[in-house]
py3Dmol code that shows the C-alpha trace and the ligand (Angstrom):
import py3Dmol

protein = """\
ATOM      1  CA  UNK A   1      -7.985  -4.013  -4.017  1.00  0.00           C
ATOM      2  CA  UNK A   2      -4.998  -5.977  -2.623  1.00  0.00           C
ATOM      3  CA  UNK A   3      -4.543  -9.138  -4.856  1.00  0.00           C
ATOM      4  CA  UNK A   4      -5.051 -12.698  -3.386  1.00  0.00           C
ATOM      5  CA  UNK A   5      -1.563 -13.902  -2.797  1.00  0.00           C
ATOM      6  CA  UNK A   6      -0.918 -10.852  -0.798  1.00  0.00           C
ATOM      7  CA  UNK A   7      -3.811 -11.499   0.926  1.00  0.00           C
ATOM      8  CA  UNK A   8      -2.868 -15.158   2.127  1.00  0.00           C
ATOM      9  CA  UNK A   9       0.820 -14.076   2.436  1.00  0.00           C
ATOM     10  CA  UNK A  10      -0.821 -12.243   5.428  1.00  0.00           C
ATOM     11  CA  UNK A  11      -2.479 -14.971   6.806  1.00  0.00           C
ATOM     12  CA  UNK A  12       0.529 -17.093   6.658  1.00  0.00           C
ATOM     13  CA  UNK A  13       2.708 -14.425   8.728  1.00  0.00           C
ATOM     14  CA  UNK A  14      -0.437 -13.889  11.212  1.00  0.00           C
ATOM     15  CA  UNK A  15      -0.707 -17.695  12.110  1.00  0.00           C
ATOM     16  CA  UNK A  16       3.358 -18.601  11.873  1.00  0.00           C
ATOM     17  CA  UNK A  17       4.613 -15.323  14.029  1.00  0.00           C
ATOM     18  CA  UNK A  18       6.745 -14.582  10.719  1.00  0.00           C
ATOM     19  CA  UNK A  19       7.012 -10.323  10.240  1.00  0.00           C
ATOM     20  CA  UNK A  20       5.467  -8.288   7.967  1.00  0.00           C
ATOM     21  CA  UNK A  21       8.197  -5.579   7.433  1.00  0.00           C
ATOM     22  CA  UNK A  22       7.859  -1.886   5.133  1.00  0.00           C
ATOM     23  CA  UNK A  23      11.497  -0.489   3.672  1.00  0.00           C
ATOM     24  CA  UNK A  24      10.534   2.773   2.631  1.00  0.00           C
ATOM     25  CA  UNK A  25      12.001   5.638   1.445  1.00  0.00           C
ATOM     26  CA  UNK A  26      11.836   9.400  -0.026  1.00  0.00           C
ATOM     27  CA  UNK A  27       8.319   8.921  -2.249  1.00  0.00           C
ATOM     28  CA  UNK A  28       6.783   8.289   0.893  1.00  0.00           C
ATOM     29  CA  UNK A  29       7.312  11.854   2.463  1.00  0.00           C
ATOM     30  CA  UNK A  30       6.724  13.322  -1.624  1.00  0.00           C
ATOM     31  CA  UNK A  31       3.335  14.034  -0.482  1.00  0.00           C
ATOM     32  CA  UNK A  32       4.655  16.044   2.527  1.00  0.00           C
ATOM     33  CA  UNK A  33       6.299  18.539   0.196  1.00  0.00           C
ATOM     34  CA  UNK A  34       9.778  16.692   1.223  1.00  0.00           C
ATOM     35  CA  UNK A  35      12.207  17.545  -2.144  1.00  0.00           C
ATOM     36  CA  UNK A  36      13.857  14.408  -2.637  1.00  0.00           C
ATOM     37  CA  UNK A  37      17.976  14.574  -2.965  1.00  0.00           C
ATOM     38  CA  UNK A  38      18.052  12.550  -6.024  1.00  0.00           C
ATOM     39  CA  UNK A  39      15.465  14.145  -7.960  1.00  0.00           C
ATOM     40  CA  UNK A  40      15.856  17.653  -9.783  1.00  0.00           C
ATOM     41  CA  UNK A  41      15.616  19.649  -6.222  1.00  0.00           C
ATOM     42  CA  UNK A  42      18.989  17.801  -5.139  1.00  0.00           C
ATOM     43  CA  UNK A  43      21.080  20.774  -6.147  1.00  0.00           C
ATOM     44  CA  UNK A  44      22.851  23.262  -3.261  1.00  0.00           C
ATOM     45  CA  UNK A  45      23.987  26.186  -4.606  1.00  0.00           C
ATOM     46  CA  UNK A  46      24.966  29.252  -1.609  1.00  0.00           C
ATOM     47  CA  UNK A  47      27.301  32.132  -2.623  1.00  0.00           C
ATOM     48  CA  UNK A  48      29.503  31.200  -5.348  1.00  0.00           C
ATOM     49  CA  UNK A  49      29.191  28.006  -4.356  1.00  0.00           C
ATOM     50  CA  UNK A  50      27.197  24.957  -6.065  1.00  0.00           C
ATOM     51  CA  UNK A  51      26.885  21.520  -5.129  1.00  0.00           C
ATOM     52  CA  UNK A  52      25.338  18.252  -6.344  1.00  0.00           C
ATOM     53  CA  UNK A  53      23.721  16.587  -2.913  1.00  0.00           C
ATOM     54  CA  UNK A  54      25.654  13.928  -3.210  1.00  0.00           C
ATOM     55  CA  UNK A  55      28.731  16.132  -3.309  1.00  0.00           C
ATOM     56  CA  UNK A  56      27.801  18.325   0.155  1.00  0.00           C
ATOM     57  CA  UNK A  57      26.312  15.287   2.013  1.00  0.00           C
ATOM     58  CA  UNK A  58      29.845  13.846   2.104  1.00  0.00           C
ATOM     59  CA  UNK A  59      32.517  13.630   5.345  1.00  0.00           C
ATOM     60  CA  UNK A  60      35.292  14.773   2.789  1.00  0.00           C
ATOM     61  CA  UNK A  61      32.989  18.157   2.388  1.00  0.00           C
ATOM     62  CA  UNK A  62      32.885  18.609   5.688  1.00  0.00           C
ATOM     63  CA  UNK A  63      36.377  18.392   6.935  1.00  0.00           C
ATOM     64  CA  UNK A  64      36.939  20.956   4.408  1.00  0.00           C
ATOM     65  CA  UNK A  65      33.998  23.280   4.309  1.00  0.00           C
ATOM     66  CA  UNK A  66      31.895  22.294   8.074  1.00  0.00           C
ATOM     67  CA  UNK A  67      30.289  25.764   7.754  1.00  0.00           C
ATOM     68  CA  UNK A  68      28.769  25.094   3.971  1.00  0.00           C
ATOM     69  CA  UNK A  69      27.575  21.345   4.816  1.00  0.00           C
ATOM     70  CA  UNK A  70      25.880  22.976   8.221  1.00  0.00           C
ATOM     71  CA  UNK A  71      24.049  25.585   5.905  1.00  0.00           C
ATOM     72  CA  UNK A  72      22.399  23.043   3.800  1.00  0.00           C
ATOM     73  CA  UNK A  73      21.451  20.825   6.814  1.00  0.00           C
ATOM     74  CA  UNK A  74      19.782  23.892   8.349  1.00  0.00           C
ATOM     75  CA  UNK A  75      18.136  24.626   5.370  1.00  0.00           C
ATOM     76  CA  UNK A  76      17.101  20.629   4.869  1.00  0.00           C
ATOM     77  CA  UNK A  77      15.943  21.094   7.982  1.00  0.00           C
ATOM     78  CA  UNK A  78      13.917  24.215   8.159  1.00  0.00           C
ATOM     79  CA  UNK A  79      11.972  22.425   5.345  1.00  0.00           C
ATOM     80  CA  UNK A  80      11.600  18.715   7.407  1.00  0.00           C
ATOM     81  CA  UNK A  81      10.894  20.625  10.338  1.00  0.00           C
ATOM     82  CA  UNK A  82       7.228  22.193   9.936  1.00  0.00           C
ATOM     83  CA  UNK A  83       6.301  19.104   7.485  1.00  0.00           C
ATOM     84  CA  UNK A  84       3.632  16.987   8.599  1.00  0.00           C
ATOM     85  CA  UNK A  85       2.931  13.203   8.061  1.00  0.00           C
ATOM     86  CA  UNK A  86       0.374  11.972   5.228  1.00  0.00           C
ATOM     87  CA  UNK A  87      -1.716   9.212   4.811  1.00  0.00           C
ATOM     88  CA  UNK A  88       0.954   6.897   4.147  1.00  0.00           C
ATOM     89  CA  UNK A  89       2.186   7.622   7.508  1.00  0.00           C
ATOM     90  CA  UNK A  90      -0.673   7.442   9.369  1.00  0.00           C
ATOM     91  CA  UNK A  91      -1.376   4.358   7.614  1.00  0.00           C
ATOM     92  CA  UNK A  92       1.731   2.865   8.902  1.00  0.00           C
ATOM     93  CA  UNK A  93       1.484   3.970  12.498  1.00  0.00           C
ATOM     94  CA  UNK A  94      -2.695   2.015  11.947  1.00  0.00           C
ATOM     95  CA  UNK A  95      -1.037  -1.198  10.655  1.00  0.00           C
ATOM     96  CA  UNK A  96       1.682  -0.818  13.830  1.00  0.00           C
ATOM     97  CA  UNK A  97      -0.978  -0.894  16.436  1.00  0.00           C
ATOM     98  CA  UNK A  98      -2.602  -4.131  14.209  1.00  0.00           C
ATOM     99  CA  UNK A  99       0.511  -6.096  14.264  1.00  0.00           C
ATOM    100  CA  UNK A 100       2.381  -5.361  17.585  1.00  0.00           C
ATOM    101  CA  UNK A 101       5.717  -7.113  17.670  1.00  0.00           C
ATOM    102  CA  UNK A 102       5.103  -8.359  14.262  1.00  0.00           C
ATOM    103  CA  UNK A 103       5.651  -5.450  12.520  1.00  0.00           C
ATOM    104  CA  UNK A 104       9.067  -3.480  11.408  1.00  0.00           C
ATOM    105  CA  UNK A 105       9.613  -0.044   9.921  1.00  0.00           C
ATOM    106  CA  UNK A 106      12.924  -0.136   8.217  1.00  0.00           C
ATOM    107  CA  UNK A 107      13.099   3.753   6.691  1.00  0.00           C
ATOM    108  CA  UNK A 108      15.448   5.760   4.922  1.00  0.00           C
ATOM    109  CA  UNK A 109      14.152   8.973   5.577  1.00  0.00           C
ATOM    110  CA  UNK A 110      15.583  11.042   8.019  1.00  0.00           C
ATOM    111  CA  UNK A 111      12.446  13.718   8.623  1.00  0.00           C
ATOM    112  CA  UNK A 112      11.093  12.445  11.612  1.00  0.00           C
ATOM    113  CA  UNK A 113       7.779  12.049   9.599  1.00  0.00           C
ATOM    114  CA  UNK A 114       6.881   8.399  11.387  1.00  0.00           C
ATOM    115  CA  UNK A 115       7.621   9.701  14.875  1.00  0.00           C
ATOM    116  CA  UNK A 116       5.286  12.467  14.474  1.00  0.00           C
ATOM    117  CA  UNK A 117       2.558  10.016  12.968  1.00  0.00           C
ATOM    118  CA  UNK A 118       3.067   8.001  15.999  1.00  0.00           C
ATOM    119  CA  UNK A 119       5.072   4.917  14.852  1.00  0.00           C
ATOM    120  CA  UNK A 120       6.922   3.270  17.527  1.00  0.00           C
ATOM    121  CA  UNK A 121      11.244   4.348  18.294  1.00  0.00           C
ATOM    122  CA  UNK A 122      11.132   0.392  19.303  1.00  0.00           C
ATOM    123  CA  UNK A 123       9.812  -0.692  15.942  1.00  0.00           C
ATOM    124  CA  UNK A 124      11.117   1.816  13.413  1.00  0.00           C
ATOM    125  CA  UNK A 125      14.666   1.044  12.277  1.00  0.00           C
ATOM    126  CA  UNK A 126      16.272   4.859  10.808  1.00  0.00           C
ATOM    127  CA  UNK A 127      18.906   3.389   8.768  1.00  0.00           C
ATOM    128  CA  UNK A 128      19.808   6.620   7.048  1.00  0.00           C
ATOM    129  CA  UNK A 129      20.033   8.317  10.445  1.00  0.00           C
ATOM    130  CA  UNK A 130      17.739  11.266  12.298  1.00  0.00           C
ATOM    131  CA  UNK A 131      17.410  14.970  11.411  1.00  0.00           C
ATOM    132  CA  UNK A 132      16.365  15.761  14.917  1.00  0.00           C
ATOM    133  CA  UNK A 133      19.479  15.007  16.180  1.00  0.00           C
ATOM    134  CA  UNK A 134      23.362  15.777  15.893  1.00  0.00           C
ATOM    135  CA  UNK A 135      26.484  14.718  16.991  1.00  0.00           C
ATOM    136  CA  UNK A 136      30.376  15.524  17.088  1.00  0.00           C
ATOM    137  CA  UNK A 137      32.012  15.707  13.843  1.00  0.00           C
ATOM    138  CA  UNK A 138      35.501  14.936  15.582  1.00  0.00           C
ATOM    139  CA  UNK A 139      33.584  11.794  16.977  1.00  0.00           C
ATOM    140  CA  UNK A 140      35.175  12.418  20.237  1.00  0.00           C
ATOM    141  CA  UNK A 141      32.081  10.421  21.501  1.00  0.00           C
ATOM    142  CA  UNK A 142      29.455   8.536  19.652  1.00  0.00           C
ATOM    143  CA  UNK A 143      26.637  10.668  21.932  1.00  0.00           C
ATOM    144  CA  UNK A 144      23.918  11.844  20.007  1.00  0.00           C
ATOM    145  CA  UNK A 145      22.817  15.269  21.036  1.00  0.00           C
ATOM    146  CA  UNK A 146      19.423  16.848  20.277  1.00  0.00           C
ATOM    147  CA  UNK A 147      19.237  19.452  17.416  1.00  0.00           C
ATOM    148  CA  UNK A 148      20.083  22.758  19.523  1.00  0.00           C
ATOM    149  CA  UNK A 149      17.470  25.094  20.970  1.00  0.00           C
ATOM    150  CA  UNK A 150      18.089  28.635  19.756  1.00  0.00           C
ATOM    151  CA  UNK A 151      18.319  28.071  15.805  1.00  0.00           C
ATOM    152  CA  UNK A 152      15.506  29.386  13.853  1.00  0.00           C
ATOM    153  CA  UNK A 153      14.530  27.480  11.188  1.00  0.00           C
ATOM    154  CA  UNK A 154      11.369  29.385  10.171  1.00  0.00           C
ATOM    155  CA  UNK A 155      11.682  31.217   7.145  1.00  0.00           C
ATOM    156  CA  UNK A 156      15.257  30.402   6.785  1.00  0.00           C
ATOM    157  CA  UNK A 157      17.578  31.763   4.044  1.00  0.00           C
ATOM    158  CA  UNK A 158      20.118  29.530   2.571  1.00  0.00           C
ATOM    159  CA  UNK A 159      23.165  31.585   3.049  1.00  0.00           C
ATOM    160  CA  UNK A 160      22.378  32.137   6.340  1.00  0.00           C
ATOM    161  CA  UNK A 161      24.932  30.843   9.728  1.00  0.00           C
ATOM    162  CA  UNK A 162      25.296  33.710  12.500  1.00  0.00           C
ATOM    163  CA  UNK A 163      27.799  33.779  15.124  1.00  0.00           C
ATOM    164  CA  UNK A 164      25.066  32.622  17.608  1.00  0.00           C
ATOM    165  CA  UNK A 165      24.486  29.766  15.685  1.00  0.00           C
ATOM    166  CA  UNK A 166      28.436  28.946  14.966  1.00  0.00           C
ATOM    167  CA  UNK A 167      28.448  28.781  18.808  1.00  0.00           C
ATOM    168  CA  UNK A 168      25.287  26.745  19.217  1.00  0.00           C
ATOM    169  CA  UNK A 169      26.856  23.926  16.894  1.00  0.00           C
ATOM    170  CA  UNK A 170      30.086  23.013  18.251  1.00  0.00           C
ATOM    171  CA  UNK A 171      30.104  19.888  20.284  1.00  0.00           C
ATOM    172  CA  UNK A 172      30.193  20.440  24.196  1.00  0.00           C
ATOM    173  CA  UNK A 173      33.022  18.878  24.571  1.00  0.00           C
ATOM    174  CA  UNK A 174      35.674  19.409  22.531  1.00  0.00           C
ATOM    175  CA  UNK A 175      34.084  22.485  20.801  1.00  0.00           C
ATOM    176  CA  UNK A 176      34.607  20.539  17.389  1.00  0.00           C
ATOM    177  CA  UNK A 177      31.775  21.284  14.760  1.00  0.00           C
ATOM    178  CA  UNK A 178      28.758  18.962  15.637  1.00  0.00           C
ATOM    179  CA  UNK A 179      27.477  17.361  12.557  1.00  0.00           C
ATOM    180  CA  UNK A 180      24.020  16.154  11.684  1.00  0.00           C
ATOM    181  CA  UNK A 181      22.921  12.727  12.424  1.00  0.00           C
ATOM    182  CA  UNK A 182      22.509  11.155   9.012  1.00  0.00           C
ATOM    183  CA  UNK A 183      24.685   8.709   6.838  1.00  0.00           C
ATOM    184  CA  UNK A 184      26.404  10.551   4.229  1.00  0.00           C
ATOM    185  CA  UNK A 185      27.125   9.668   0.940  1.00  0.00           C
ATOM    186  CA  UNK A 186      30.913   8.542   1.737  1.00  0.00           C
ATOM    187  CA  UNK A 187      30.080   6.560   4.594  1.00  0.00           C
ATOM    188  CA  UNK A 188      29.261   3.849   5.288  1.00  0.00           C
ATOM    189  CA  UNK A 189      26.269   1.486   7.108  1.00  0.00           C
ATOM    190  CA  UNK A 190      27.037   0.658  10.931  1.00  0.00           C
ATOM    191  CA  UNK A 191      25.151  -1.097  13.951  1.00  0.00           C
ATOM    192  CA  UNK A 192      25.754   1.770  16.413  1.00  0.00           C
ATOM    193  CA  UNK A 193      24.242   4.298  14.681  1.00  0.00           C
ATOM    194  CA  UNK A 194      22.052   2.875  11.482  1.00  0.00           C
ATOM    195  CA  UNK A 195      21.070   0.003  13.303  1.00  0.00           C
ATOM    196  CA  UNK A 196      22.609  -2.545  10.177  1.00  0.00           C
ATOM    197  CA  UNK A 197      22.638  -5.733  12.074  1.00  0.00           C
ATOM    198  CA  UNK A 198      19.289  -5.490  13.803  1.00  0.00           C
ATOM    199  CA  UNK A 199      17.567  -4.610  10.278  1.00  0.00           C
ATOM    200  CA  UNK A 200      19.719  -7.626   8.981  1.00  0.00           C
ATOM    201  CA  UNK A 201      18.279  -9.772  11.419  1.00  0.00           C
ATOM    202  CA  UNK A 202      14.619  -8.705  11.193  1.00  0.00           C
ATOM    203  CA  UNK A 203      15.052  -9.238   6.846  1.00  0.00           C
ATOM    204  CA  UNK A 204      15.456 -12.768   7.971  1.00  0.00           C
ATOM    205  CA  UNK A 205      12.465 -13.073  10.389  1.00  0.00           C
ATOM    206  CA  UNK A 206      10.615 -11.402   8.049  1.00  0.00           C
ATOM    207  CA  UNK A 207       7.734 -13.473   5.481  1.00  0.00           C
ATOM    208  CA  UNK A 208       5.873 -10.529   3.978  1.00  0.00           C
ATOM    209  CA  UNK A 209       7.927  -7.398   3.268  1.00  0.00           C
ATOM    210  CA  UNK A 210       7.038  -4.057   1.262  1.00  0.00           C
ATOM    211  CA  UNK A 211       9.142  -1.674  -0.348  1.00  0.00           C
ATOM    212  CA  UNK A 212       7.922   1.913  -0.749  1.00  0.00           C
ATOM    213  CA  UNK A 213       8.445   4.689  -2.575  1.00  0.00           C
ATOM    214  CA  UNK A 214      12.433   4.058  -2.534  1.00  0.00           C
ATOM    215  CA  UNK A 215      15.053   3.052  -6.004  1.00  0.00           C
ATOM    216  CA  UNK A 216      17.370   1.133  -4.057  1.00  0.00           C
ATOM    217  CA  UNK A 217      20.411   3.126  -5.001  1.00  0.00           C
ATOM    218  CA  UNK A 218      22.082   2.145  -1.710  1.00  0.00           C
ATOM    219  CA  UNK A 219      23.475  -1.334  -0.647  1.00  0.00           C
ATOM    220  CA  UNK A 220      21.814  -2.202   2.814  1.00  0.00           C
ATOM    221  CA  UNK A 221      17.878  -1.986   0.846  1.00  0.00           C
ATOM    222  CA  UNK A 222      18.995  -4.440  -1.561  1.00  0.00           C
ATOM    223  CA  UNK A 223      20.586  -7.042   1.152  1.00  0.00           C
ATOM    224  CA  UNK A 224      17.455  -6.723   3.447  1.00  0.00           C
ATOM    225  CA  UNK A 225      15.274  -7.449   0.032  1.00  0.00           C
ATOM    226  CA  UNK A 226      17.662 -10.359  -0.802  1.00  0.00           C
ATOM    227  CA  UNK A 227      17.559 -11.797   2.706  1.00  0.00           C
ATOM    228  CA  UNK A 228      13.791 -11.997   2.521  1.00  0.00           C
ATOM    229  CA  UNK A 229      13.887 -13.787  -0.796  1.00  0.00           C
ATOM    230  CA  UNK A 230      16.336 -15.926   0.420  1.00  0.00           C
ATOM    231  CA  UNK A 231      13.862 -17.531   3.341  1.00  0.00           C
ATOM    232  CA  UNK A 232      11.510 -17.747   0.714  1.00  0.00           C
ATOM    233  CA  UNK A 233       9.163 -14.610   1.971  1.00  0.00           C
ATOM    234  CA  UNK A 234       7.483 -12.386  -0.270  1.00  0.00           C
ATOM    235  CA  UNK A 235       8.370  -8.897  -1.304  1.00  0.00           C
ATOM    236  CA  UNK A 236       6.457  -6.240  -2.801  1.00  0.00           C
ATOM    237  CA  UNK A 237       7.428  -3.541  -4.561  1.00  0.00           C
ATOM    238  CA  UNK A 238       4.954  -0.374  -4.869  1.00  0.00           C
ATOM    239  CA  UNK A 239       6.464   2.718  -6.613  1.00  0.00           C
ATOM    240  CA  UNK A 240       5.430   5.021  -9.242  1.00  0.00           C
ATOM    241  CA  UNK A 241       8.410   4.262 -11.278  1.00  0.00           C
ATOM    242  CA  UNK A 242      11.178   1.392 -11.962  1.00  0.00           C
ATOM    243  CA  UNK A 243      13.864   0.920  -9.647  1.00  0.00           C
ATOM    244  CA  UNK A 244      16.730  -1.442  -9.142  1.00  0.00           C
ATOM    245  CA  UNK A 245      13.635  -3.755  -6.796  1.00  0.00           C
ATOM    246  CA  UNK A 246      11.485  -4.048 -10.001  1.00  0.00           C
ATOM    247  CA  UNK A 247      14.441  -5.498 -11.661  1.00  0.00           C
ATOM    248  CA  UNK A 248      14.982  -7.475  -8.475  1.00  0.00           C
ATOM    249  CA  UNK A 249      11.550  -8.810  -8.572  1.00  0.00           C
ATOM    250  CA  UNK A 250      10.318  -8.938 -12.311  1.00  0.00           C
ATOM    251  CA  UNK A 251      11.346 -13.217 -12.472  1.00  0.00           C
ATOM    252  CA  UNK A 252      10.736 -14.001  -8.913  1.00  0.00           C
ATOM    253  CA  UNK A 253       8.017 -16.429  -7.729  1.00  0.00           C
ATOM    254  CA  UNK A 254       7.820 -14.867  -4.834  1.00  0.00           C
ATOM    255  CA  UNK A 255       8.264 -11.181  -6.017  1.00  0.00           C
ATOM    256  CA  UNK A 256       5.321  -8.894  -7.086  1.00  0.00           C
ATOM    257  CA  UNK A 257       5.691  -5.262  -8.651  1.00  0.00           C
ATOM    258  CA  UNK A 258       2.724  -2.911  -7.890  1.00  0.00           C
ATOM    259  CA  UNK A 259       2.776   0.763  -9.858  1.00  0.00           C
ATOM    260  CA  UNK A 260       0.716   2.936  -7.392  1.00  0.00           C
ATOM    261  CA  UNK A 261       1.060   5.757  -5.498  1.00  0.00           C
ATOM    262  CA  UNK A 262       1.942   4.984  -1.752  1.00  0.00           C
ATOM    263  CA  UNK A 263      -1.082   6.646   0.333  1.00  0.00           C
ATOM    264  CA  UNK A 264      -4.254   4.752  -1.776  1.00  0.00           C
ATOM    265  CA  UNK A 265      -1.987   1.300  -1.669  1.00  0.00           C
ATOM    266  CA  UNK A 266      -1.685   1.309   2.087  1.00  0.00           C
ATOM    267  CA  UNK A 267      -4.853   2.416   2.725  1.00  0.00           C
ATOM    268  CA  UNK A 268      -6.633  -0.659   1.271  1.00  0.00           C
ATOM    269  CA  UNK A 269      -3.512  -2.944   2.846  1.00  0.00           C
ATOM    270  CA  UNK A 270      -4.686  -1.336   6.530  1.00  0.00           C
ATOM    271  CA  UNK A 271      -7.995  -2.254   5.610  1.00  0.00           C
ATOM    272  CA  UNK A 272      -7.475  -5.883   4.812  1.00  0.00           C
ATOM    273  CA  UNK A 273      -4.585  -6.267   7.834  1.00  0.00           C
ATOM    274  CA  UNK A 274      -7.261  -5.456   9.874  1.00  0.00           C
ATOM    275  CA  UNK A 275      -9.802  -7.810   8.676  1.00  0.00           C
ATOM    276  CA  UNK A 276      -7.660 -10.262   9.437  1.00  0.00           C
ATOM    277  CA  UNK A 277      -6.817  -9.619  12.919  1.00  0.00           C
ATOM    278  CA  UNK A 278     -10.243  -9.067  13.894  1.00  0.00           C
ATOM    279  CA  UNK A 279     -10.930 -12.578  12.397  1.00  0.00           C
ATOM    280  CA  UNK A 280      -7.956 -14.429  14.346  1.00  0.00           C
ATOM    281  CA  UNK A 281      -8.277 -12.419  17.585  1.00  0.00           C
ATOM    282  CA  UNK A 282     -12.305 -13.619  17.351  1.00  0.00           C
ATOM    283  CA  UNK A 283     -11.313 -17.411  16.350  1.00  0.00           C
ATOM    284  CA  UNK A 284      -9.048 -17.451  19.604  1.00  0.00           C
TER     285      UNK A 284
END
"""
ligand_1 = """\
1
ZN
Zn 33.442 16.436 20.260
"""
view = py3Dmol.view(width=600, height=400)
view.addModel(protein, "pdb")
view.setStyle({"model": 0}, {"cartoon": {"style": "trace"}})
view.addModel(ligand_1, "xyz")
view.setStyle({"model": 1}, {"stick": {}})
view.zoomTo()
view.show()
């Protein structure tokens, strides 16, 4: 059951125009079999070599080692690629089609999950970037390029980068090693290609927001959270676990903590967003 003042925060955004916004992150694509990089999976160890994720998903790696960093994208990939979308995201893309223009998907996951549920590109703000896609790592252009025809990804071993493969990702250009399209752990957020100033600007339109299945170990989350707080909207947290929101939230008037799983949580929220459409769409 969704509690009451979730309930009438709805109404309030459905009558005033005011958007009802998800931030979501990793624990939402758990369910797809998605290893998340903070949790005991985040480890990369090819060769000799072994890595922390936060150590290869860095720029400073990859000036030095390109070829190691491309490995363990491949491999990230191979797993992202033949995942499918759960509940959660097909209750996201339902809620979508309810709200219209009212609605904003601000996710940190890079696995193309809500595309292939059927969320909107208009709507859905990636702000940690898109697997599907690469781009130069010399930055002679800031072109993204689609992930290259030719690799497979089926069945892939870790250690594995062939000649045909070292070929396929170089940038057409200046032949520099392309690099996948994701923020990396030294970098930092940008308009161009994490979309920071339009998710900025919806965390102040926005009067109802959710926060899924993410700890908020990275700074944009915790402005957009702040913002919404700030215009006196409401935001609610559901994880499994505590996270740097829950300590966000606990004293807040405005700020409500929900320990749930994501899939049965938006499930019930689809239900009740619906109700309420129906009702206003019948009253006008
Ligand atoms: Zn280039």
């Amino acid at each position: 059951m969704i509690e009451k003042r979730i309930i009438e925060r709805i109404e309030y955004c459905l009558k005033n125009y005011k958007k009802i916004s998800f931030l979501v992150g990793a624990g939402i694509s758990a369910e797809s079999g998605i290893p998340t990089f903070r949790g005991k999976d985040g480890y990369w160890s090819s060769g000799s070599k072994n890595y922390k994720a936060q150590e290869i998903g860095t720029k400073k790696i990859f000036n030095v080692a390109s070829h190691e960093v491309l490995k363990f994208y491949l491999y990230r990939k191979s797993i992202t690629e033949f995942a499918k979308p759960n509940q959660s995201h097909f209750m996201l893309k339902e809620i979508e089609s309810l709200l219209n223009d009212n609605f904003a998907l601000i996710s940190q996951n890079v696995d193309s999950l809500h595309k292939k549920a059927g969320n909107s590109d208009d709507r859905t703000y990636l702000i940690h970037g898109d697997h599907d896609f690469m781009r130069c790592g010399d930055e002679c252009s800031s072109e993204l390029y689609p992930f290259p025809n030719g690799i497979k990804l089926k069945e892939r071993q870790k250690d594995q980068l062939t000649e045909t493969e070292i070929e396929l990702l170089k940038c057409h250009k200046c032949k520099e090693d392309l690099r996948p399209h994701v923020l990396w752990f030294d970098e930092y957020y940008n308009e161009k290609f994490f979309k920071k100033n339009s998710v900025l600007r919806i965390s102040k339109e926005t009067g109802l927001l959710f926060i899924i299945g993410t700890s908020g170990e990275t700074t944009l989350p915790q402005v957009i959270a702040k913002n919404v707080l700030a215009k006196s909207g409401m935001v609610v947290e559901i994880n499994i676990a505590d996270s740097y929101f829950s300590e966000l939230l606990k004293d807040k008037k405005n700020g409500i903590i929900i320990r749930s799983e994501s899939s049965p949580f938006l499930t019930e929220l689809k239900k009740e967003i619906e109700k309420q459409v129906v009702t206003l769409y019948n009253k006008s």
